[in-house]
C-alpha positions as a printed Julia matrix, in Angstrom:
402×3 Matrix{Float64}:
 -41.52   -3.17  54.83
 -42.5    -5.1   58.05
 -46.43   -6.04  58.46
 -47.71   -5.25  62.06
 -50.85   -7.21  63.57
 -52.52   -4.43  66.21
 -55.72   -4.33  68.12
 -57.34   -1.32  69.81
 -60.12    0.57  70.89
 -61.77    3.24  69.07
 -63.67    6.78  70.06
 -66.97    4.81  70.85
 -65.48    2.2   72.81
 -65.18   -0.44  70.08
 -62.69   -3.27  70.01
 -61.12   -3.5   66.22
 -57.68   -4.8   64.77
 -56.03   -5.15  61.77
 -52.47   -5.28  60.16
 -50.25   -2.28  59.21
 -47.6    -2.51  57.04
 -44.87    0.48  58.31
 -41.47    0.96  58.75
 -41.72   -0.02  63.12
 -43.76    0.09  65.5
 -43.78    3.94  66.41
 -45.28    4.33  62.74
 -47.78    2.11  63.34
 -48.55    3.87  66.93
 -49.1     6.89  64.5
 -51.56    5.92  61.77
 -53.42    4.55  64.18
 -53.77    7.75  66.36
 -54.59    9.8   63.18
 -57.52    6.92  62.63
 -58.3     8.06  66.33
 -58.17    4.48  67.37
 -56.33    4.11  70.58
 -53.58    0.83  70.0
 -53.9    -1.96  73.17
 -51.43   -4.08  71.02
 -48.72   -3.72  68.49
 -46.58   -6.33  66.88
 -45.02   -7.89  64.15
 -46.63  -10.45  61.58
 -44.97  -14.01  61.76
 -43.52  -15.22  58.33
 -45.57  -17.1   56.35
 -44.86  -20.34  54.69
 -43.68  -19.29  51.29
 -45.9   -21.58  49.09
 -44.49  -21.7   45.36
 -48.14  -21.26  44.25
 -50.97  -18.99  44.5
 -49.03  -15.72  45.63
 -49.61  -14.25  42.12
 -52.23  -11.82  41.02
 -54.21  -12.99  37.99
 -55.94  -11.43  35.28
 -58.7   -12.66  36.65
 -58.16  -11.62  40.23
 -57.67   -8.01  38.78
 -60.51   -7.83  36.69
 -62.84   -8.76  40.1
 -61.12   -5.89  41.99
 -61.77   -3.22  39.39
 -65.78   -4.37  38.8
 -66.14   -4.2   42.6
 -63.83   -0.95  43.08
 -65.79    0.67  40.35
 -69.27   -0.26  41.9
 -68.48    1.13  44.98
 -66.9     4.09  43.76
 -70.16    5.13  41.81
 -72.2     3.84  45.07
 -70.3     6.96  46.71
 -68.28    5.83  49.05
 -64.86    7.27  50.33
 -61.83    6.05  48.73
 -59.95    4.86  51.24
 -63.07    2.99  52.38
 -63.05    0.63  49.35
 -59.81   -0.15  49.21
 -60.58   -1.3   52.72
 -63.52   -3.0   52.08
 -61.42   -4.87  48.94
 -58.48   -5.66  51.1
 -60.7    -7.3   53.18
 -62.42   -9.46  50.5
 -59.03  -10.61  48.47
 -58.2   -13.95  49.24
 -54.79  -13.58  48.19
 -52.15  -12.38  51.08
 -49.94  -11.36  48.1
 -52.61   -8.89  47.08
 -53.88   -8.14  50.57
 -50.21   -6.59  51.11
 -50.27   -4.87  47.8
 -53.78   -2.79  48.69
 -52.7    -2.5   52.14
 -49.2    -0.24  50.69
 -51.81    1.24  48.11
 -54.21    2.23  51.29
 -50.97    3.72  53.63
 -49.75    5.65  50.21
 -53.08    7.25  49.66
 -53.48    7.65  53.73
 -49.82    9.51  53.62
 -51.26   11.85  50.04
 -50.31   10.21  47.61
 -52.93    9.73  44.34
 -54.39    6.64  43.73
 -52.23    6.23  40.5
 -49.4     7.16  42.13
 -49.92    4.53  44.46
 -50.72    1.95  42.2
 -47.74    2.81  40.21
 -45.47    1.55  42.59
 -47.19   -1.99  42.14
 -46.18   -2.52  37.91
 -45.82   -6.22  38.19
 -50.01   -5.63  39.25
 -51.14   -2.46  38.0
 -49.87   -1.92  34.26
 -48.78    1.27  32.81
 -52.71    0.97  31.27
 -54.22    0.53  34.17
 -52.28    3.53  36.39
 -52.84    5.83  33.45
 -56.11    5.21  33.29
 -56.82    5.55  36.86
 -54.67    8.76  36.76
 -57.04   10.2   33.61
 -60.1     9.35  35.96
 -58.75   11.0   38.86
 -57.86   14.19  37.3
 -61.21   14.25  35.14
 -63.17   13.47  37.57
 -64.34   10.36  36.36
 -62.95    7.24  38.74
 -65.78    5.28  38.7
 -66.37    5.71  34.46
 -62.5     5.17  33.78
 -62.74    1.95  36.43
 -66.07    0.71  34.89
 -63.67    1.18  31.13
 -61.09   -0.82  32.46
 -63.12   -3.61  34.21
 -65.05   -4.24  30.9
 -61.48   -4.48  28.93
 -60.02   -6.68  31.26
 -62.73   -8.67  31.19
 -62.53   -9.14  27.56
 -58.72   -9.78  27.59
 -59.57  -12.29  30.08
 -61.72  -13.79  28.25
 -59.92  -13.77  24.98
 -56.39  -15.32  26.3
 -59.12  -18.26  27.77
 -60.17  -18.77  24.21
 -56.54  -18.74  23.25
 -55.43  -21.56  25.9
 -58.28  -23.53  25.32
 -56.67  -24.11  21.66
 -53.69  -24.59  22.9
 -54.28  -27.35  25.57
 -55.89  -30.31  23.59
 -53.36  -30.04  20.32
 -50.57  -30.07  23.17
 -52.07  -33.07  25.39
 -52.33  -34.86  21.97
 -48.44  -34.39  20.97
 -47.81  -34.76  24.36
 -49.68  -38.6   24.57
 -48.24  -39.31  21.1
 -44.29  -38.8   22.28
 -45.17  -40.8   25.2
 -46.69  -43.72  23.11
 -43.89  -43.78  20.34
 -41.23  -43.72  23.3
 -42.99  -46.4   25.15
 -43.03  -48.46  22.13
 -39.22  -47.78  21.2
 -37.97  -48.27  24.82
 -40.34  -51.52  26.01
 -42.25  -53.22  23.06
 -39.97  -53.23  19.92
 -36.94  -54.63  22.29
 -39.53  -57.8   22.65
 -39.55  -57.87  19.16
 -36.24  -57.68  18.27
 -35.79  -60.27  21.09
 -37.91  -62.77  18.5
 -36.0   -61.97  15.38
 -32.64  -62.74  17.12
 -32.74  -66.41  16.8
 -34.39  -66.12  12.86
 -31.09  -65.76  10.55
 -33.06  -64.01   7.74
 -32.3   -61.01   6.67
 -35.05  -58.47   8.01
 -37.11  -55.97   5.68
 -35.33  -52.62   5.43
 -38.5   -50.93   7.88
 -38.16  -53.78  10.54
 -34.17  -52.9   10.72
 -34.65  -48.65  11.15
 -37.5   -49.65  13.92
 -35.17  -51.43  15.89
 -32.09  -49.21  15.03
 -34.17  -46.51  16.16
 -35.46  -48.21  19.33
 -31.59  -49.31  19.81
 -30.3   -45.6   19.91
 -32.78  -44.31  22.17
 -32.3   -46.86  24.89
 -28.41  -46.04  24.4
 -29.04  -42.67  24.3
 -32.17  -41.62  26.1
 -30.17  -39.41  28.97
 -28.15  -37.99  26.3
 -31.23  -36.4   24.11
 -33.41  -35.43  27.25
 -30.64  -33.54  28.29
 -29.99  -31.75  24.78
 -33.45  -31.37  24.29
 -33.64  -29.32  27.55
 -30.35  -27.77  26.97
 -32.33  -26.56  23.3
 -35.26  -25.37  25.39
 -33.06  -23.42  27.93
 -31.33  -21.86  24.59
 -34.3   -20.9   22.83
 -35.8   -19.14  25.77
 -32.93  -17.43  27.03
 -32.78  -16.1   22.74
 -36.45  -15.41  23.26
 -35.31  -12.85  26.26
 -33.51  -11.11  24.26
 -34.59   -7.71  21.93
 -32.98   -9.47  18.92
 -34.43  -13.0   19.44
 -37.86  -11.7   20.91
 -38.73  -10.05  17.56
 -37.73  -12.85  15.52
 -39.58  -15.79  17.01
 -42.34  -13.61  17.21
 -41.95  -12.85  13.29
 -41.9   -16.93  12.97
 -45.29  -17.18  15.28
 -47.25  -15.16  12.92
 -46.16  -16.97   9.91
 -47.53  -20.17  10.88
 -50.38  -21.59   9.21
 -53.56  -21.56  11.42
 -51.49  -20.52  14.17
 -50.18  -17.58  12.73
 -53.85  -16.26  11.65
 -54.79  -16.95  15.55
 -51.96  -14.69  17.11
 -52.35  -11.86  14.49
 -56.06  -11.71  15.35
 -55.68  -11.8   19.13
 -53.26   -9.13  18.77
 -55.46   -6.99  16.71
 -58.51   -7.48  18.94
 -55.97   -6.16  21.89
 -54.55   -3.36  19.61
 -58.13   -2.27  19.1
 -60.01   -2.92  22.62
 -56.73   -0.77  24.03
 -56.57    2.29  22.17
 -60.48    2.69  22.21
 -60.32    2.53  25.66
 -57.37    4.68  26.29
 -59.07    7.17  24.01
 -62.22    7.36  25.6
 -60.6     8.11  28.76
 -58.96   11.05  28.06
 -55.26    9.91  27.55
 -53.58   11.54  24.05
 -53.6     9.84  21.15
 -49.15    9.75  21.37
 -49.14    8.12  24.98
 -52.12    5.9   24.06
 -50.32    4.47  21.15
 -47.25    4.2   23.24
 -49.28    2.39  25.88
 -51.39   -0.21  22.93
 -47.78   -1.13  21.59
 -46.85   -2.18  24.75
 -49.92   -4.69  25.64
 -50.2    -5.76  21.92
 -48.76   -9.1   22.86
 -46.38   -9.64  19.95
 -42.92   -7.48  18.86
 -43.75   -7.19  15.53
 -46.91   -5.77  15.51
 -45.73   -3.17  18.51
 -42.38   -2.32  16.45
 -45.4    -1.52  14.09
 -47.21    0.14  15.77
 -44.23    2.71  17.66
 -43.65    3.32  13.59
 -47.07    4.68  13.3
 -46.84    6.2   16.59
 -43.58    8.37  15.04
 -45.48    8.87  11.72
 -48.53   10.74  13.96
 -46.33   12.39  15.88
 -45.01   14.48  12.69
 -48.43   15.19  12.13
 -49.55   12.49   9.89
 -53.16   10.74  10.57
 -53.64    7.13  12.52
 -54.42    5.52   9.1
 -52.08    6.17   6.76
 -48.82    4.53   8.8
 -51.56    1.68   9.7
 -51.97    1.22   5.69
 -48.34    0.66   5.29
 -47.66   -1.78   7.29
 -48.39   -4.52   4.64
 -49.78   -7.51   5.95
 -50.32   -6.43   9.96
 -53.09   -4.42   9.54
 -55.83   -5.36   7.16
 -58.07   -3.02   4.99
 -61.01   -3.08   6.73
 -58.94   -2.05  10.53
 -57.38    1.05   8.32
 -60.84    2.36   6.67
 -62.57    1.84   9.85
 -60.03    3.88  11.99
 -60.21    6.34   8.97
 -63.98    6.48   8.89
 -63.79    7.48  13.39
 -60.7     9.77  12.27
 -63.27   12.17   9.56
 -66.31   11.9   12.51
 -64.81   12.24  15.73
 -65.57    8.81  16.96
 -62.51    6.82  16.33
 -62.65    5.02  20.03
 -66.3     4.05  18.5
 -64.49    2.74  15.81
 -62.12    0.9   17.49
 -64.6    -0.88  19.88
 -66.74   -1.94  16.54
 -63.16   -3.52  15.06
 -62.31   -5.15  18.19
 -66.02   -6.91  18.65
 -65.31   -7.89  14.77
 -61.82   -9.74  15.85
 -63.66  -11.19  18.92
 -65.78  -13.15  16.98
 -62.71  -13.72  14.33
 -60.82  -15.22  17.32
 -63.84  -17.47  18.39
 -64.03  -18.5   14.02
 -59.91  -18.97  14.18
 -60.23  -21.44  17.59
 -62.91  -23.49  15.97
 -61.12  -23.98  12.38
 -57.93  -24.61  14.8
 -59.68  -27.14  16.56
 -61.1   -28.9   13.27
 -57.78  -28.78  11.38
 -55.79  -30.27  14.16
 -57.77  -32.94  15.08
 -58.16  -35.16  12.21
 -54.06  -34.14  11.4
 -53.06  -35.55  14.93
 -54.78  -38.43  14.54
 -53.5   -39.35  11.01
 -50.0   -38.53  12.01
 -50.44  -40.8   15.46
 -52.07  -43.57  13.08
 -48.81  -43.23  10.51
 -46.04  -43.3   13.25
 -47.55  -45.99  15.5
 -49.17  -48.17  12.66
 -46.04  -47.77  10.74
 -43.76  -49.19  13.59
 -46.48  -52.21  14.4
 -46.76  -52.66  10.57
 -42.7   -52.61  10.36
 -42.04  -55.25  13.38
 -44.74  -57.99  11.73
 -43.44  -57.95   8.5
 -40.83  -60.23   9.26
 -43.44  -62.59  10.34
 -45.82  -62.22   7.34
 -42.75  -62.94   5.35
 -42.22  -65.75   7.6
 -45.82  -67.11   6.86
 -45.64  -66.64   2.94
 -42.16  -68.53   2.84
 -43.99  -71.59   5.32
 -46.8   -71.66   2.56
 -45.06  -71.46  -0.44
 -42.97  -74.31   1.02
């Protein structure tokens, strides 16, 4: 829908304006009378520049909104008053719009989940449930409090996670570059040496400059299938099929592997618990957790369980059979909250233990790779150095034994 920029005057006199988002103008003419603010001016928002970054709402951005939106729910104000307040504090025009359709919605009767479910690429199918157990409990500001805390924590946990990732990547990144440099510009030099020599060159000094041969021949030819593999693989990745077998691969991975399943575990925990404690049953929770777990095996696990409870079976005893995804320790705590009535309990307790797991798995990730890269960048570009001077050492020994 169109955005409208209007000004007017309201009961006491007051100058004010704002923007509308409505169908035309006449709409706009009519939310404004209902706000008893009389409209001087009416009309349409110019386009904006469409900037191919920072239109997106973040994790982070979301977590912010909920803190604040649950402070000032519990401080007692109206409503539509904080989302007012909050549309007016965003920085974000992409998520100015999106409270500004949540603020007409509510305005027009709509419920605050309802609203907000209209926004899914935003507001998950968590979060709206959530909001829509706090609404009809009574309980906005505790259910928004819940879900600031837990996207806090997710926040924080997918920082740990790209913080592994970056360095080991920056360092394969820098080593490609350095081996490629050295193929395509200093081995040619070399080569251009042993031309004039006669003597058969050492098996190692021949692949170096075979190698560094083909890629200059070839170097269009292997960018492009190497992109052409990456479009494949991600466009496999996309699908059901392909999703749930890379995935399968991912946790299988030494180091790597231990990370994901851990991550995924601490989100499997922190999700249910809070789910739980809000009110939502234990069958749409579930359905919910498998959703956000962040990796298709574990939530094909986890809709498994989800069948197993819903034929009357406990939350353990699937968890225990799925060998290998769900440890001991997850399935006797969850057992222990099942026989006392404080499984969300429970599940906070596991997901604090993975926290600090995840923190354990980034450090030994950090320790193993680094000492590996460098070994492996010391072998490759050693090796090729060591390869183009032993013609010349040979050189040398002939000159002196002569």
């Amino acid at each position: 829908m169109p955005v409208y920029i209007w000004k007017g005057k309201t009961a006491s006199g007051q100058m004010q304006s704002g923007e509308i988002t409505a169908n035309s103008p006449q709409e706009v003419y009519s939310i404004l009378r209902e706000r008893k603010i009389v409209p001087t001016s009416v009309k349409p928002k110019p386009k904006e520049l469409s900037l191919p970054f920072g239109k997106g709402v973040g994790l982070r951005d979301l977590s912010i909104f909920t803190r604040q939106f649950a402070t000032m729910i519990n401080a007692g104000l109206p409503l539509i008053k904080c989302l007012e307040i909050q549309e007016e504090q965003v920085q974000k025009q992409s998520f100015k719009k999106i409270l500004r359709d949540v603020i007409n919605d509510v305005e027009g009767g709509s419920t605050l989940a309802d609203a907000l479910k209209k926004h899914k690429d935003v507001f998950s199918e968590l979060y709206v449930n959530m909001v829509a157990a706090g609404e009809s409990g009574g309980a906005l500001d505790v259910i928004l409090e819940r879900l600031a805390t837990y996207l806090e924590k997710n926040s924080e946990i997918i920082r740990k996670i790209k913080g592994a990732m970056i360095y080991p990547a920056m360092i394969a990144i820098v080593m490609v570059l350095a081996v490629t440099v050295m193929l395509l510009f200093v081995i040619p030099v070399f080569s251009g040496m042993f031309a004039g020599i006669g003597a058969e060159l050492p098996g190692p000094t021949r692949f170096v400059m075979w190698l560094s041969d083909f890629l200059k021949r070839n170097f269009l030819y292997i960018v492009g299938v190497l992109g052409a593999a990456a479009f494949v693989l991600r466009a496999y990745y996309k699908t059901e099929d392909g999703h749930f077998r890379i995935d399968a691969i991912l946790l299988k991975i030494p180091i790597f592997g231990d990370l994901i399943k851990k991550q995924a575990l601490t989100r499997f925990s922190r999700t249910l618990a809070t789910l739980l404690s809000s009110g939502v049953n234990i069958l749409d929770a579930l359905e919910i957790t498998a959703k956000t777990s962040g990796n298709r095996v574990i939530e094909k696990a986890i809709l498994r369980a989800r069948a197993s409870i819903a034929q009357g079976e406990s939350i353990a005893n699937p968890l225990a059979k799925e060998k290998g995804l769900f440890p001991p320790m997850v399935v006797q705590m969850i057992t222990i909250g099942e026989q006392t009535g404080g499984l969300d309990e429970m599940l906070n307790k596991v997901a604090d233990f993975y926290d600090s797991e995840v923190d354990q798995a980034v450090e030994n990730l950090m320790s193993a790779i680094e000492p590996i890269v460098i070994v492996v960048l010391g072998v490759v570009v050693g090796g090729m150095l060591m390869a183009m001077y032993l013609p010349i050492f040979k050189l040398a020994t002939e000159f002196m034994g002569g």
